[in-house]
C-alpha positions as CSV (number, residue, x, y, z in Angstrom):
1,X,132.6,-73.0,59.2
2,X,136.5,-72.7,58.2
3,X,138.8,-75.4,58.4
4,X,141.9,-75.7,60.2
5,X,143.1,-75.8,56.7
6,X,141.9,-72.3,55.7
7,X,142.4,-70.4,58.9
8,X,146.3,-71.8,59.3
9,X,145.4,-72.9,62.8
10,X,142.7,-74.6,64.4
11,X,138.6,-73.0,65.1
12,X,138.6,-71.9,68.5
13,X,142.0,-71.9,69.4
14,X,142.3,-67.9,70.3
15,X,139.1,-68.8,72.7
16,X,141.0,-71.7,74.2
17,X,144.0,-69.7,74.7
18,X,141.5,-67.1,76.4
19,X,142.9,-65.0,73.8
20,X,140.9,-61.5,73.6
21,X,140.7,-60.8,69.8
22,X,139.5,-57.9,68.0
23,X,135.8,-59.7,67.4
24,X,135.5,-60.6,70.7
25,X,136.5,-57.0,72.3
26,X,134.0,-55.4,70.1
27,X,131.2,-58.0,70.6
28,X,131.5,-57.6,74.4
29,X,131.1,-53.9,73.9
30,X,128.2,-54.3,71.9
31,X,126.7,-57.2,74.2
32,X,123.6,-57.0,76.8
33,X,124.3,-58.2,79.9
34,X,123.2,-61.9,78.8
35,X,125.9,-62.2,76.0
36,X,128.3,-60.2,78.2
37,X,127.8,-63.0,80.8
38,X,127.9,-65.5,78.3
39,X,130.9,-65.0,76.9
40,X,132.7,-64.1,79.7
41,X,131.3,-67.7,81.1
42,X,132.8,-69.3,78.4
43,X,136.1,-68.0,78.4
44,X,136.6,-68.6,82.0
45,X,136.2,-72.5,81.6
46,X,139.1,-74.4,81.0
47,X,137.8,-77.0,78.1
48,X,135.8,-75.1,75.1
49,X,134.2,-77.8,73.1
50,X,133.0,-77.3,69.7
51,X,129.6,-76.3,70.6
52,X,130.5,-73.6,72.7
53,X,132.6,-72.5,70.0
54,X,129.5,-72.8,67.4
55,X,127.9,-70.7,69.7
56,X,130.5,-68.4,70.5
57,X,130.8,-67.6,66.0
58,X,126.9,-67.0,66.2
59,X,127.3,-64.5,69.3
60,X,129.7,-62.9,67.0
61,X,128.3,-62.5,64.1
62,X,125.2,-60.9,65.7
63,X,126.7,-58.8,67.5
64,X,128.6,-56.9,64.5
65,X,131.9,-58.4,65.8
66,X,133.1,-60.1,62.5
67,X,132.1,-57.9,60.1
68,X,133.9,-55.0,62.0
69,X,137.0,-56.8,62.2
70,X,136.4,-57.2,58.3
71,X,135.8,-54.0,57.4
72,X,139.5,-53.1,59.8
73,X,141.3,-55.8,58.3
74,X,140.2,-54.9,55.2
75,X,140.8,-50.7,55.1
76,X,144.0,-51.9,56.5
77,X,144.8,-54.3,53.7
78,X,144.3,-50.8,51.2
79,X,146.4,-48.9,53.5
80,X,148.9,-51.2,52.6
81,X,148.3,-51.6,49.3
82,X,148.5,-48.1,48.7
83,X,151.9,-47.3,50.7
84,X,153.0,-50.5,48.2
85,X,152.2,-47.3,45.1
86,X,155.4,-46.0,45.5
87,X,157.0,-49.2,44.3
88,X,157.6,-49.8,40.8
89,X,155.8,-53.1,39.6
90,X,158.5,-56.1,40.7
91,X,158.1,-59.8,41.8
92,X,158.8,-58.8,45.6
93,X,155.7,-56.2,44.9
94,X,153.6,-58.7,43.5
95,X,154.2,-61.0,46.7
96,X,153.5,-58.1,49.3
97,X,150.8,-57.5,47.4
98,X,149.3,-61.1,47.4
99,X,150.2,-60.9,50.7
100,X,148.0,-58.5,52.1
101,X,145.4,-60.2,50.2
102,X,145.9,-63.5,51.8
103,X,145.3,-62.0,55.0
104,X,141.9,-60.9,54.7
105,X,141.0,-64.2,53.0
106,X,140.7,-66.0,55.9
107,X,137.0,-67.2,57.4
108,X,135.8,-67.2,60.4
């Protein structure tokens, strides 16, 4: 499980927020009714405890959710990369560069 540390803010906080991120849209298109209900459930309630959260990442995960929102963040991490071609090789390069890698860095 990532940190507060290593995501920049804290677990959950999205969910809390009843934020609709790109795992969560694609989980709940790839959901039965069960984790449809679920998740929807959760969302809805105004305190998400740790748990719920816990349970919540394992939904996810099994339902394809993170590793698609990998796989985006990652062809658009090469899309960047590559429009960065044209550049000749510079410090402010090098840091867009590192850049775009930070950002697929993150766990979940």
């Amino acid at each position: 499980t990532a940190t507060a540390d290593q995501l920049g803010k804290n677990p959950g906080a999205d969910m809390r927020e009843g934020k609709l991120t790109l795992p969560l849209i694609y989980s709940l298109e790839k959901a039965d009714a069960l984790d449809r209900e679920w998740i929807l459930a959760a969302m809805a309630r105004p305190q998400f405890d740790q748990e719920e959260f816990e349970s919540l990442k394992t939904r996810l995960i099994r339902l394809g959710g993170i590793e698609y929102t990998n796989k985006r963040a990652l062809a658009h991490v090469q899309l960047a990369r590559a429009a960065l071609d044209i550049f000749p090789q510079s410090p402010s390069k090098y840091l867009l560069e590192l850049i775009a890698d930070y950002s697929i860095l993150r766990k979940v």
